[in-house]
C-alpha positions in Angstrom: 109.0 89.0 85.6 111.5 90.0 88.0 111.6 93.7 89.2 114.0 96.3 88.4 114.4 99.9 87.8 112.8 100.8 84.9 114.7 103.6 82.7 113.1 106.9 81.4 110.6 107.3 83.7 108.4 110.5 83.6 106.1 112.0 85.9 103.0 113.7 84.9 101.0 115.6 87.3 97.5 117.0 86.8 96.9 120.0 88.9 94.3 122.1 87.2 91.0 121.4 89.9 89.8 123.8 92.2 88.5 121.4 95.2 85.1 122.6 95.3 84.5 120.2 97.7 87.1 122.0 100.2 85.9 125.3 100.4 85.7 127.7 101.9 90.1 127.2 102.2 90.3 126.0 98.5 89.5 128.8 96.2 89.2 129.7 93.0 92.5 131.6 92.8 94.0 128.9 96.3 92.4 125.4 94.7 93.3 122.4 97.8 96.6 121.2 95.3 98.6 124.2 96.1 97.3 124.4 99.9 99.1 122.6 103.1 96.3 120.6 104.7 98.3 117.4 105.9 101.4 119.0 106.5 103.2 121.9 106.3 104.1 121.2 102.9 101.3 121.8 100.2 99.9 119.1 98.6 101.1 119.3 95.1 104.7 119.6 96.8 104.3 116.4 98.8 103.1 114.6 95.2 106.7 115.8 93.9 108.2 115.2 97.0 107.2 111.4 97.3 108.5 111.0 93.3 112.0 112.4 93.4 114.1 109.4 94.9 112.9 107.3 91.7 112.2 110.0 89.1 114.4 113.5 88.8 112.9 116.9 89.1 113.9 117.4 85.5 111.7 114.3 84.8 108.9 115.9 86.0 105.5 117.5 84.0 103.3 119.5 85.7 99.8 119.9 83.9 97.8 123.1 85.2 95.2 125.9 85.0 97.0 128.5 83.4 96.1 130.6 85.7 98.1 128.6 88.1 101.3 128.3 86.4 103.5 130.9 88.6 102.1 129.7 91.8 103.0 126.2 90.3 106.1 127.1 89.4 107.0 129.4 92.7 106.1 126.3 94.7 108.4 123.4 92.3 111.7 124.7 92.4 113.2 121.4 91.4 111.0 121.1 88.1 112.4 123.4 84.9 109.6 125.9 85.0 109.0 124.7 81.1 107.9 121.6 82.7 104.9 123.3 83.8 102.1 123.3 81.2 99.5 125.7 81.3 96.0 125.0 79.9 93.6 127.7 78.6 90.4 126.2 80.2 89.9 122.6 81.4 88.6 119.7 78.9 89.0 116.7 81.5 92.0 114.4 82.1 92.1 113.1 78.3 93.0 115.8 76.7 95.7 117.0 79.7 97.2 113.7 79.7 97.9 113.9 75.8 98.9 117.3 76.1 101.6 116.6 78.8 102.4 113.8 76.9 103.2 115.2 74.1 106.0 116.9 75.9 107.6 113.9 77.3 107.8 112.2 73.9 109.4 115.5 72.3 112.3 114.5 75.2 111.9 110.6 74.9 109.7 108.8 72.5 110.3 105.8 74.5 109.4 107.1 77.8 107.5 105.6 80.5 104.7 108.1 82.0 103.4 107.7 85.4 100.4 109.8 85.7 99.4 111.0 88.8 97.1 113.8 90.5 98.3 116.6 92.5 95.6 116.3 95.8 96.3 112.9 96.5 97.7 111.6 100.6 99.9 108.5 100.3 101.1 107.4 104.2 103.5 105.2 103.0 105.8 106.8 100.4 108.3 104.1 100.0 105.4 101.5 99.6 103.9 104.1 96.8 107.4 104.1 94.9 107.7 100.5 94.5 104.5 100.0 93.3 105.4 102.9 90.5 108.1 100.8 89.5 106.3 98.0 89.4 103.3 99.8 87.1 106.4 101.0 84.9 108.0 98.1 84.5 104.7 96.1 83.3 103.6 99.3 81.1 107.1 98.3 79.3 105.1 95.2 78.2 102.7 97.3 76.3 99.6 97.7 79.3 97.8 100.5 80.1 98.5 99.8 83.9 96.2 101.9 86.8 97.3 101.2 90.7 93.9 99.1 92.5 94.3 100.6 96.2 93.3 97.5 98.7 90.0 99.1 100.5 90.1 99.6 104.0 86.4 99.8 104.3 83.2 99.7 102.2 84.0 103.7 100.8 80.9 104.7 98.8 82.7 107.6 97.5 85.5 106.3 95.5 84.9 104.3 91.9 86.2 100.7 91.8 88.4 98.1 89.7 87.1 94.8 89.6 90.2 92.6 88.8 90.1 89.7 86.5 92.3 86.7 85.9 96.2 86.8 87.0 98.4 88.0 83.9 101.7 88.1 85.9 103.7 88.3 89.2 106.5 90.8 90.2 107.9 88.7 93.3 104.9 89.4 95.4 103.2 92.0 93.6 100.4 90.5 90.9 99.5 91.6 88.1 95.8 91.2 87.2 93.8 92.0 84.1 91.3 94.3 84.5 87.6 93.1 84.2 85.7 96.1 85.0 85.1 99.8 85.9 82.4 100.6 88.3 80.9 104.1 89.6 81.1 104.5 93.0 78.8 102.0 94.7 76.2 102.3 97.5 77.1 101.2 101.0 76.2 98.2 100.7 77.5 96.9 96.8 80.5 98.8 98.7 80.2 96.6 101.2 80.1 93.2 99.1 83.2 94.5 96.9 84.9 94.7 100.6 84.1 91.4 101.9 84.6 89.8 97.8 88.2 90.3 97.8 88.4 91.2 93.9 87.7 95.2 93.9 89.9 98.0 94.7 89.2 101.6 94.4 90.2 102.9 91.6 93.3 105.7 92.5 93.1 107.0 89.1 97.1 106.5 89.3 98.1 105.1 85.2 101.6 103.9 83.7 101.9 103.6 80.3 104.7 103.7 77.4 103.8 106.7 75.5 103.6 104.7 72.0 101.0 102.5 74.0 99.1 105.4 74.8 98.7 107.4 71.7 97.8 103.7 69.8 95.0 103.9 72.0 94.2 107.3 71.7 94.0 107.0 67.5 91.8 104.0 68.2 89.3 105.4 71.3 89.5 108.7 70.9 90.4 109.5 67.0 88.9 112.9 66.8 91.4 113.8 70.1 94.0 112.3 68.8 94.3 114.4 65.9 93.9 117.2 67.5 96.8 116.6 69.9 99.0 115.8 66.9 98.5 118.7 65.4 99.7 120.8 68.9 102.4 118.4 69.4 103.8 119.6 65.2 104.5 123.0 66.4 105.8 122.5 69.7 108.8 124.3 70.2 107.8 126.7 66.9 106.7 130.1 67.3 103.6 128.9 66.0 103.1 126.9 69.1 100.8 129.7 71.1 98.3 130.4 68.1 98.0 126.4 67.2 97.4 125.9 70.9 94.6 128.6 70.8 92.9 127.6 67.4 92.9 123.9 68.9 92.2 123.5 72.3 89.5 125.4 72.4 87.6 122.9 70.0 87.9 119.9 72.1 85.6 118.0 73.8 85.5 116.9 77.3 86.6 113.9 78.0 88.2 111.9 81.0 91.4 109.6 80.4 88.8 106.8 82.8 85.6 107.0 80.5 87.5 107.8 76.7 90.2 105.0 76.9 90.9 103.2 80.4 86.5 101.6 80.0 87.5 101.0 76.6 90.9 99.6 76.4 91.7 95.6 75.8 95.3 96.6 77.6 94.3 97.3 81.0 95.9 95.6 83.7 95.9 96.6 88.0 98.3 96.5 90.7 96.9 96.1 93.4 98.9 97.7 96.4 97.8 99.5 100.2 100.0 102.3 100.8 97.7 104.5 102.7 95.7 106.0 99.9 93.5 109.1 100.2 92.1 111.5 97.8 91.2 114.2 100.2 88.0 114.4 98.7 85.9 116.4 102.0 86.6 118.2 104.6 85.6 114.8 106.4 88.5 113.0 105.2 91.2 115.1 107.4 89.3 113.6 110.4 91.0 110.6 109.4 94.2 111.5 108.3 95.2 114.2 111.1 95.9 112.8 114.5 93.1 113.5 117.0 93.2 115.0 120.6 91.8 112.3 123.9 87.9 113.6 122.4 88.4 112.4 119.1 88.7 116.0 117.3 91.0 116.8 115.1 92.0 120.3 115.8 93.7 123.0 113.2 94.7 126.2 114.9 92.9 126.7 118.1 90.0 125.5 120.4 88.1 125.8 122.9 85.6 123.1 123.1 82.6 121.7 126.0 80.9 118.3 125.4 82.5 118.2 121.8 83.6 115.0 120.5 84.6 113.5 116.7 84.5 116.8 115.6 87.0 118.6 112.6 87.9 122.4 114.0 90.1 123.6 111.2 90.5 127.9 111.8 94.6 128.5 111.2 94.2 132.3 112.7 92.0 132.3 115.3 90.1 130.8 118.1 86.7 128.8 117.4 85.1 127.9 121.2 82.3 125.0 120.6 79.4 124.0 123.0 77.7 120.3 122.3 78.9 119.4 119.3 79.1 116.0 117.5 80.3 115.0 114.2 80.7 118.0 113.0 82.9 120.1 110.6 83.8 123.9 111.4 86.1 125.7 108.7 86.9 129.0 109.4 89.2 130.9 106.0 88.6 134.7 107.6 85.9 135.9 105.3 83.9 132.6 105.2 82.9 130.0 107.9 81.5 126.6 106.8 79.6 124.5 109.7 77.9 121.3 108.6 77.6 117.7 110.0 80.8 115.2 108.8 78.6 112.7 106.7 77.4 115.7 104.7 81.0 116.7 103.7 80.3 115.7 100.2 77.7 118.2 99.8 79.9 121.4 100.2 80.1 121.4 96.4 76.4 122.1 96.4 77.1 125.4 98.4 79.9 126.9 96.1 77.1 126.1 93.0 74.8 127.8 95.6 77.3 131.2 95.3 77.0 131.2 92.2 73.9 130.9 91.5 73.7 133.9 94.2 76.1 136.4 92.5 78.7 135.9 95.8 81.7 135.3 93.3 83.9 137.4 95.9 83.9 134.2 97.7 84.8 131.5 95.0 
């Protein structure tokens, strides 16, 4: 199969989480997509940013928090600001994936969707966008495609694909069927999926035709399905706001991975490296942001002694540091975090902690 440029593309962005695992910077009413950690743009820009060389801004769906909607829209000039969907509360990626989709087949019933999430680091953007024409070109075929990211190391905090046999070969990209889903493994199952050769983590990146999808959806997820259908009849009506209301507050949750990717005969991986991250913790800038000669990774300013490996992220003023190893210090103004990197994943147990505590000024 020999690659090309594959016609009606659309993107489809999911942007409604609130990074609870990045506070106390991402906030309820700031959540980590529309916040500049890696660079000076904000993440959810750099996802449209990376995109627009294969796929136009008017190409572009942006699925949010409603809530989130004018901030999305402030920070996406290039996308129509109809392109960016609000949702009244959050049912999981099924139901935001269906809902965006049923935009993009209003515009094209043929179209190709790449789906993709908003808080995601790629270091090599031109790598990324071949391997998205790749994934479109093979869901032309009728697969439900996902991107395999080659693991650097044995990560126990990402799921993983285990590929199966070899369905077909784009020059030197394969194609291979997928075998399995797996929850995220400890170190050392992570460990033998490293040194097997046959898993990848799983990016949670999809290409599909739109017919594919939604003869999936009827199948997996019938219930869903029908409810989605019955949004997508008044779309462009002014009956669209009250079916949206009546509707989408009945649905269940339900992720896109669990209610048809596990499920799915179709499935197929791509296996590509482009310098994948999901900027998951705090203790993932520590290896994305270049370091200083002590190994600390330094945002805004710092005074340190005997302080090595360290994240100091305080934008607006100083933090000085005595002895410190391994460590994360995040300072937002009205809220200072402090805890030791390989507990990073564990800040989402403090924001459950606020509220649990009545401190919903801080959320």
């Amino acid at each position: 199969m020999p690659r090309k440029k594959s016609k009606s593309i659309y993107a489809l962005i999911l942007a409604g989480g609130t990074g609870t695992r990045l506070w106390p910077h991402s906030r309820r009413s700031r959540p980590k997509q529309l916040l500049a950690l890696t660079s000076s743009r904000t993440m959810l820009q750099e996802t449209v940013d990376r995109i627009l060389p294969i796929i136009p801004g008017d190409h572009v769906f942006v699925v949010t928090n409603a809530g989130y909607a004018e901030s999305v829209r402030e920070q996406l000039p290039n996308v129509p600001p109809e392109n960016i969907i609000g949702e009244l509360a959050g049912h999981g990626t099924a139901p935001s994936i269906g809902l965006g989709g049923l935009h993009i087949e209003k515009i094209d019933p043929d179209a190709v969707m790449v789906s993709l999430h908003a808080d995601h680091f790629i270091a090599r953007p031109a790598d990324f966008r071949r391997g998205l024409l790749d994934a479109a070109q093979v869901a032309r075929a009728g697969y439900l495609v996902t991107l395999g990211i080659k693991p650097s190391h044995p990560e126990t905090g990402y799921g993983y694909i285990h590929r199966g046999e070899l369905v077909d070969q784009l020059g030197e990209q394969p194609v291979y069927r997928v075998a399995q889903f797996l929850e995220k493994p400890d170190e050392a199952t992570a460990i033998q999926f490293v040194e097997c050769g046959e898993y990848y983590w799983n990016s949670g990146i999809f290409a599909w035709k739109m017919a594919t999808l939604w003869e999936e959806y009827e199948h997996y997820q019938p219930r869903l399905c029908e409810q989605l259908r019955a949004i997508g009849k008044d779309l462009g009506t002014r009956r669209e706001k009250t079916t949206m209301a009546r509707v989408w507050g009945k649905m269940a949750n339900e992720t896109i991975d669990v209610g048809i990717m596990e499920k799915s005969q179709r499935v197929v991986t791509l296996p590509i490296d482009v310098g994948w991250s999901d900027v998951g913790s705090w203790a993932t800038l520590l290896d994305l942001l270049p370091s200083n000669r002590e190994n600390n990774v330094v945002v805004g300013e710092h005074i340190g002694v005997d302080t090595s490996s360290s994240l100091i992220y305080s934008p607006n003023r100083l933090i000085a540091t005595v002895g410190l190893t391994d460590m994360i210090v995040v300072d937002a103004g009205d809220a200072i975090l402090v805890c030791p990197k390989n507990r990073a994943q564990e800040v989402k147990h403090l924001v459950e902690a606020l509220k649990k505590n009545h401190k919903h000024k801080y959320l």
